[in-house]
Each structure stands twice: as C-alpha cells, then as structure tokens.
ZAMARGU-4260 file (C-alpha; in steps of 0.2 Angstrom, whole numbers, plus 5000, padded with zeros to 4 digits):
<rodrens>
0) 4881/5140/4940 | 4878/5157/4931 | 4877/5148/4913 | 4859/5145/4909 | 4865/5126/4906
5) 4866/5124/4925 | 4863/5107/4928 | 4853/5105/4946 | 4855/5089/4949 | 4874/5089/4945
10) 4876/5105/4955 | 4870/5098/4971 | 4881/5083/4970 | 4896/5095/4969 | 4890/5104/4984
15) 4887/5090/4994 | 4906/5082/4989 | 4913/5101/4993 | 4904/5100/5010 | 4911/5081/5013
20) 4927/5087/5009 | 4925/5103/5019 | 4919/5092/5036 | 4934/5081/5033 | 4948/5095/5030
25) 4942/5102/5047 | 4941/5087/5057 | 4959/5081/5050 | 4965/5098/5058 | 4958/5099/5072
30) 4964/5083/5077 | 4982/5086/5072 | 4981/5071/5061 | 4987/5068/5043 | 4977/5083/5034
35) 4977/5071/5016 | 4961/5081/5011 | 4972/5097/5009 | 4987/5084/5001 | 4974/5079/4988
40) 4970/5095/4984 | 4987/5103/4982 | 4993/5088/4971 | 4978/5088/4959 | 4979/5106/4956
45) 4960/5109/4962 | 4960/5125/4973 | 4960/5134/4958 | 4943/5127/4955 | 4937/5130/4971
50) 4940/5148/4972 | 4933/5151/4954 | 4919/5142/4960 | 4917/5154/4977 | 4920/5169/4963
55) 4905/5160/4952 | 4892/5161/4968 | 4897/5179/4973 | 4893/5187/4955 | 4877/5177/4957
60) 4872/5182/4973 | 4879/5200/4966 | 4869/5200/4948 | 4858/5186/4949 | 4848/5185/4968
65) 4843/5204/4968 | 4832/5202/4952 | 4824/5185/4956 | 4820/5194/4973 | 4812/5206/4963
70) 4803/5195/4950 | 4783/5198/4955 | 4781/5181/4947 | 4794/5171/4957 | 4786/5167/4975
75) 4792/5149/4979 | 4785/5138/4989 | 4802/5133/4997 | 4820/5141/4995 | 4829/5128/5000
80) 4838/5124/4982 | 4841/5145/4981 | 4848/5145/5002 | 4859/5129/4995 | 4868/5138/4982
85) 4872/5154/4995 | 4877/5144/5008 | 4888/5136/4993 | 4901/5151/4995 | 4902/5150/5015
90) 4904/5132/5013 | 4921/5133/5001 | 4929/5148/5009 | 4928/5137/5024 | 4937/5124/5016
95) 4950/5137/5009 | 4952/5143/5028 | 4959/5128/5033 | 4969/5123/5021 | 4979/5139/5019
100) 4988/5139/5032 | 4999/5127/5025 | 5010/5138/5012 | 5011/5122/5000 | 4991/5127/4997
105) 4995/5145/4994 | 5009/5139/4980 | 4997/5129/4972 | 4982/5141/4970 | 4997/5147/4959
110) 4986/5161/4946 | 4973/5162/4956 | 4980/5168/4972 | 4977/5184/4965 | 4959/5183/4961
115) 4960/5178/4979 | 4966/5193/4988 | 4954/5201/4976 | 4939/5192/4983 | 4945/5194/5001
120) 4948/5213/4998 | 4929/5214/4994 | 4923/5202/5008 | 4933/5217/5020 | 4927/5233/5014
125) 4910/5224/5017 | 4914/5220/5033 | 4922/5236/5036 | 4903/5242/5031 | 4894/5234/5041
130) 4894/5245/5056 | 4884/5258/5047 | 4871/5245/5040 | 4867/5237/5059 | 4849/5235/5061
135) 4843/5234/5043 | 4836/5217/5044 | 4820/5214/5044 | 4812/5207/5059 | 4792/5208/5057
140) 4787/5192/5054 | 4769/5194/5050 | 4775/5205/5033 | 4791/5192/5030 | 4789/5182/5014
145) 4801/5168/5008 | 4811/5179/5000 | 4814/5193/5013 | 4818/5179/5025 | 4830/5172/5012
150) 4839/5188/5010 | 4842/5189/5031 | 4851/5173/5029 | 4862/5178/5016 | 4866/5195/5024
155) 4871/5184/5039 | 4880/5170/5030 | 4889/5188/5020 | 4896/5193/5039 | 4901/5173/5044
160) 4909/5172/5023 | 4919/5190/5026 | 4927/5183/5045 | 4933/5166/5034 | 4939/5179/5023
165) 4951/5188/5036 | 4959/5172/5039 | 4962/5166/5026 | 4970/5187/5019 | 4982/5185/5036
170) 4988/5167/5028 | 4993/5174/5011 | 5002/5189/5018 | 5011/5174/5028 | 5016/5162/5013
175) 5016/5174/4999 | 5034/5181/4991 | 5026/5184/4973 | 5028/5202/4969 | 5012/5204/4960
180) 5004/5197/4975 | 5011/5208/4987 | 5008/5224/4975 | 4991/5221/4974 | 4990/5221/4991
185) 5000/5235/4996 | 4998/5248/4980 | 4981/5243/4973 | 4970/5237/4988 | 4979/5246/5003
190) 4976/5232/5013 | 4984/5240/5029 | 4973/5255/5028 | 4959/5242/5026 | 4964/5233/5042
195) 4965/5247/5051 | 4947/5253/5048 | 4944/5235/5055 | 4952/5238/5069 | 4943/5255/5073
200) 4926/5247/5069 | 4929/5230/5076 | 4913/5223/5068 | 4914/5206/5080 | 4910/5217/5095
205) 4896/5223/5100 | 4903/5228/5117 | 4916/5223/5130 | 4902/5212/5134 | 4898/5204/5118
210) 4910/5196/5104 | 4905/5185/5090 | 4916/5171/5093 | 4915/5150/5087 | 4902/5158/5073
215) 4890/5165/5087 | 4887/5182/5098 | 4892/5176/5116 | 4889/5185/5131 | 4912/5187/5139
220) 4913/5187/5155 | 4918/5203/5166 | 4938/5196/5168 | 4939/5192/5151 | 4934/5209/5142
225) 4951/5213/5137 | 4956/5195/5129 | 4960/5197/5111 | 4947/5185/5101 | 4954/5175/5087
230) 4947/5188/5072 | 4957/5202/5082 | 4973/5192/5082 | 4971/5188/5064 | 4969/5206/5060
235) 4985/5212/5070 | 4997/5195/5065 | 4990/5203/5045 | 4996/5220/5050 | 5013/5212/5056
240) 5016/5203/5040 | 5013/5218/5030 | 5022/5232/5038 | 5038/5222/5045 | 5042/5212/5032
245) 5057/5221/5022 | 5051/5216/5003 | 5035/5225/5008 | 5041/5240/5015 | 5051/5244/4999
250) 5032/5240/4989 | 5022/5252/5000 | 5019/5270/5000 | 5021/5278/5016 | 5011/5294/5012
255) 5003/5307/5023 | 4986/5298/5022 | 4994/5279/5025 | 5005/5288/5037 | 4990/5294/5046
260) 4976/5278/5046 | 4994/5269/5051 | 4997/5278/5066 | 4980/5276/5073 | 4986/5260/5079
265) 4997/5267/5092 | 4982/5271/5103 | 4975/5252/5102 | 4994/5243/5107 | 4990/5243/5126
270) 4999/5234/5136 | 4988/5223/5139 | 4986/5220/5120 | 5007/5217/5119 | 5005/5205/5133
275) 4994/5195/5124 | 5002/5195/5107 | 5020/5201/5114 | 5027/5201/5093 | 5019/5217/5092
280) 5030/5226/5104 | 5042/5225/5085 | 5025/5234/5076 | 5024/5247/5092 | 5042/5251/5087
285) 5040/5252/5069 | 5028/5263/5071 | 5035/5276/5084 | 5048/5277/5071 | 5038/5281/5060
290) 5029/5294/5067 | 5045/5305/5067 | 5053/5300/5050 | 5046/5303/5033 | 5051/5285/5023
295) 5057/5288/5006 | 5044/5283/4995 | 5043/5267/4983 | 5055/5265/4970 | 5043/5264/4956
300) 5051/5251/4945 | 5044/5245/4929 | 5038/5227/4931 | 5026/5213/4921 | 5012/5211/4932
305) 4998/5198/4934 | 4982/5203/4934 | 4966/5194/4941 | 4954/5187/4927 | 4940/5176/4935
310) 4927/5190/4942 | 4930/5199/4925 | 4930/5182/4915 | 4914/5177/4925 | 4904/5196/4922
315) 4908/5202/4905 | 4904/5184/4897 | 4888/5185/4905 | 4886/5206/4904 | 4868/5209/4897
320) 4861/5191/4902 | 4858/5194/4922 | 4837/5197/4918 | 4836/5181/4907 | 4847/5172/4919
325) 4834/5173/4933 | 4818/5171/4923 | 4826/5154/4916 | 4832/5149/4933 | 4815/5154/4940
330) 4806/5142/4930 | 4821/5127/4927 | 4832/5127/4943 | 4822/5136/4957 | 4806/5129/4956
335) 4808/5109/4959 | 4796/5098/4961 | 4790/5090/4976 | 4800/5075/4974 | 4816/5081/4969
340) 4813/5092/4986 | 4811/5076/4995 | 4828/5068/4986 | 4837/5082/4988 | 4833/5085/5008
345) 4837/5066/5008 | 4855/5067/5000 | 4859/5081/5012 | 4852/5073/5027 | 4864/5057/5024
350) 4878/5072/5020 | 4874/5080/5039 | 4871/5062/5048 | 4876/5058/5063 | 4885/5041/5060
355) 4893/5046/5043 | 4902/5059/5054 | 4908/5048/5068 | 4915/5040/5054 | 4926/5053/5047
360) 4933/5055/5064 | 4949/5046/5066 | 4955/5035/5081 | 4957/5044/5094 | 4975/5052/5102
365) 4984/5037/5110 | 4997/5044/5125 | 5016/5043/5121 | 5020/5035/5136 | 5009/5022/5137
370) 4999/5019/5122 | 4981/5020/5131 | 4969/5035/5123 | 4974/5052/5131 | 4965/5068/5131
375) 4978/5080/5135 | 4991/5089/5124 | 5008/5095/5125 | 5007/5111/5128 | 5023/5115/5119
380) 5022/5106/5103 | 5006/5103/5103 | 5007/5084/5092 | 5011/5073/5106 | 4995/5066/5118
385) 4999/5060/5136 | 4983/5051/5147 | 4991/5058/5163 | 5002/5068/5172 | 5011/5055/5177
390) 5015/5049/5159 | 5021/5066/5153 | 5034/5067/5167 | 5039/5049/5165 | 5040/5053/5145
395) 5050/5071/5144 | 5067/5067/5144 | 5062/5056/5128 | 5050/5069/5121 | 5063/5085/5126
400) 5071/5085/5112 | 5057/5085/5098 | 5049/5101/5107 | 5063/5112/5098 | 5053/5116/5085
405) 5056/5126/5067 | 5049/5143/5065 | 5035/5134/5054 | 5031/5124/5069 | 5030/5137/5081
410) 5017/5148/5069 | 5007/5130/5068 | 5008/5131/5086 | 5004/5149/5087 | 4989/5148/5076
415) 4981/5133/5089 | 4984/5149/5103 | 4975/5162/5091 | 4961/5150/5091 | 4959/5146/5109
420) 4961/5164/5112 | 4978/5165/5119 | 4994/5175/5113 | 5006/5172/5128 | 5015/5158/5117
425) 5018/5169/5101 | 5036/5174/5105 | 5042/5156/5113
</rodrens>
C-alpha cells in the first residue's frame, strides 16, 4: 500500500476478500454457528497479516493523506478509491474484533500481539482526546471540497476504528499470559490509567440522554439512562482483567499517581453500576484496599523482552519518501479513469449485494425439541433454539445437564449480555 509499487487493482481485490471474510466472521457469530472463518485464520497463520495490514493504512492515513490533502494540484473528481483504502482499516479491526474473543486467535497473532496492544494503545489516547476536539468538523457545505468532506469521513471512521479497538484491548488482557504482553501494557503504556480517563470522559455519551450504541448516536429512553452500554462494560471487564489478576499486580506500579487516577473509580461503582455487572463488587474491594495500604512496588527483575517492529518497520523504510509517495499516488493510484471507476463500483456493488448476503447466512436455528425453526434462545447457554415455550419445558430435563457450563462458556455467554446491554448474568 505505502510502497510506490501499489498495485490498484490487486489492492481492491484484497479489500473486497478482507470485507467477504469480515461479513462472514460476523454472521458465523452472530448466529452461534461453526465460526470456520476464524478456524481458517488461526490454522493458516494469517492474522499476522491482517494486523500489519491495519498498521500499513494507519501510517498512511498518518504520513500519507495529510499531504495529498494539501497537494494544490490534487482535486479529484471522485474519492471513492482514497475513502476505500480508509475505510480498509475499520473494515480489518472489525474482523479482529470478532475473532479475538476466542484465545486460540490471540495465541496465533503469536509476535504480533504486541504490535497490537500497541495499535490499540494509540486508537485510545485518541479516543481519550476526543472530547477536547468535539465540534471541529466542518459543516458548511457551500465551502466543502472533496477533500474536506473526505477528511470528515475518516475523522468519523477514526472514532468507530478506536471503539473496535476497545474491544478487542479488553480481549487481550482476557487471553494473554505472555509476560511481554502484559509489561507493555502495564509498565509501558499504563493501560489502566488510560482506561480510566475513558471512563471519566466517556466519549460514547453525549448525555444520559444520548449514547453511541450499534455504531450510531441514539436518543435512550428516560428508564434506561443508567444501563451500562456495551463500550462501558468493555472498559470496566478491561479494568478487572488488569488489576485483579495476580501476575499483573506483581507487574504494575502502584505509585502515588496510578494510586491516584485508580482511585477515581470508587466514585463511578454505584450500585446500580455493581448490580449490572455484579464481578466488580471484587474491583470495589481491591480498590478500598487500596486506598489505605501503600503496595510494595514491582520487583524489577531483569528479563528478554519482545519488542514491537511493524509501525517502526513500516516508517523508517519509508522515512523521507512521504511527499514523493503522494505525488506518485496522486497521479497513478488516486486518479482512475472513468471505467476503472465503473468496475470497481461494480465489484463492490456484487461484494455489498443483497442475494450474495442471504447467501452467507446459514439455515436457520432448528428447536431441540422438535426439529422445526425456532426463534428463541436458551437463555442459560445460550446455543440451544426452542420454537415454543412448550418445547423448552417438554426439553429441560434432556437439556439440564449441558447448561453446566465451563468458565470459557460462561465469558462466551457473558459477552452475548455485554452486547445486548445486560450484566445481571456475569456472576451466574
């Protein structure tokens, strides 16, 4: 992408695989059914790639989009190729989101896990940011160029890319017992402080009244203002993982100022908060304890640590070329012709049609009890379908025994909660 060997054609054809694949990975979860996109992945060792591939788009949307924004010379006729490759980082960390839950994807990203938690370190301080550059968009239409308006899209792809981020942070500190992993969250990054700015400026809510939630502001009605959204459950489930698990209280350095930014949290666990999520009654605990005891600190031990190379790789291979970069794409990649407009639009059109995606879909739930299509869930394990009431009762004493699930099972189940909006389950 960055080299000045970046093949359009070839490029889009990736992007429209990576968005097939994304479409599938989500439908296959959604549906509980057998997630093989995120098998295929793990097997053939490719998520590597895809987060080197996110890493690429972000130092060109770092070092590359400013300057052909600026290029007096560059004022195209249509940005749909430059909105393609933006949108290209929102669509793979979308992809990443769902299949990290699963720790078998975390253990394969294997080296690059840490160029990960890099990345979604920088998605979060931006995020963390974005309360004190509200309202710099540009809204006057009659001095909007093609440019201005592409750089409103990104800015509000960047916020939707950061949230996908979250996640997909509060999944590693889930799954990860690599050492270097968790010091580069703790000691380098100081991920908990970082989440607790989040927490203070709460960037998906505007107001009691308005939450950006299922990728959209919405208007919450009066008796749901205090219902914990999914971004705030993934924040506080993050925070949990961090400062309760014992390996990673022996890494961190609970100093005045952590001490501090970590006992600003005591005045956001309501009870109405712990009711919702009732696991961090253990967090409220820790930290009245720590509020009157001063923790040793680390033992500072001396270790081989792995370092993250892609983002440095990626910049100091291409340090000096940024300018020459954009003037060769202005005149090779970003200026198409009318009909290679016309194919592309046509490729994506088939990628976003209707029939191609009732086609990804797999049969529909079929009810335990009677084999007919069902449309509601076990509320306990949340894998078996019934078509009625009257099936579920008839199929419990059968079904009983599977709903004793593993503590893997439970977070799975857990996780369908956070995104419906409800934590009553987390403890069951």
């Amino acid at each position: 992408m960055i080299s000045v060997c970046f093949c359009v054609d070839r490029w889009f054809i990736q992007h429209e695989y990576i968005e097939k694949l994304n479409m599938q990975a989500i439908l296959n979860a959604s549906t509980m059914h057998d997630e093989y996109i995120k098998e295929f992945l793990v097997l053939h060792k490719k998520i590597a790639v895809l987060v080197h591939e996110m890493i690429l788009v972000e130092v060109w949307k770092q070092k590359v989009f400013p300057i052909l924004c600026q290029l007096q010379d560059f004022n195209p006729k249509n940005t749909f190729p430059l909105y393609m490759v933006i949108r290209h980082e929102a669509t793979i960390i979308n992809l990443l989101e769902t299949i990290m839950f699963h720790k078998d994807s975390c253990e394969a990203a294997e080296d690059s896990i840490l160029d990960l938690v890099d990345y979604c370190h920088r998605k979060l301080t931006l995020l963390v940011g974005k309360m004190t550059t509200e309202g710099t968009t540009t809204h006057d239409h009659d001095k909007q160029t093609g440019k201005t308006d592409l750089q409103n899209q990104s800015a509000a792809l960047e916020f939707e890319i950061s949230l996908k981020a979250l996640s997909v942070l509060r999944y590693i500190t889930e799954h990860t017992d690599s050492i270097s992993v968790i010091n580069r969250m703790l000691c380098i990054h100081n991920i908990p402080c970082v989440l607790v700015q989040l927490i203070d400026s709460c960037p998906w809510s505007r107001s009691r009244a308005e939450k950006y939630v299922n990728s959209k502001w919405q208007r919450i009605p009066v008796e749901d203002h205090l219902k914990m959204t999914k971004l705030d459950g993934q924040v506080w489930i993050s925070l949990y993982n961090l400062l309760l698990r014992e390996d990673c209280q022996q890494k961190y350095d609970f100093n005045n100022f952590n001490k501090v930014q970590l006992l600003k949290l005591r005045g956001f666990l309501t009870e109405v908060l712990i009711d919702q999520l009732p696991n961090l009654v253990e967090l409220q605990r820790f930290l009245a304890h720590l509020a009157v005891t001063d923790p040793a600190p680390p033992k500072r031990g001396l270790i081989l640590e792995q370092i993250p190379e892609m983002w440095n790789q990626i910049v100091n291979n291409n340090s000096g070329k940024w300018k020459a970069i954009a003037k060769y794409q202005v005149k090779e990649t970003f200026n198409p012709s009318e009909s290679d407009l016309r194919h592309h639009a046509q490729r994506l059109a088939q990628t976003y049609n209707l029939d191609v995606m009732e086609s990804l879909i797999p049969e529909k739930p079929k009810c335990g009890s009677c084999g007919k299509v069902a449309a509601k869930r076990c509320s306990r394990c949340r894998t078996e379908w019934y078509c009625s009431r009257e099936c579920q009762v008839k199929h419990w004493q059968k079904h009983k025994k599977d709903t004793s699930t593993s503590k893997g099972e439970r977070l799975k189940r857990m996780d369908a909660l956070v995104a419906d909006g409800t934590y009553r389950a987390f403890n069951s």
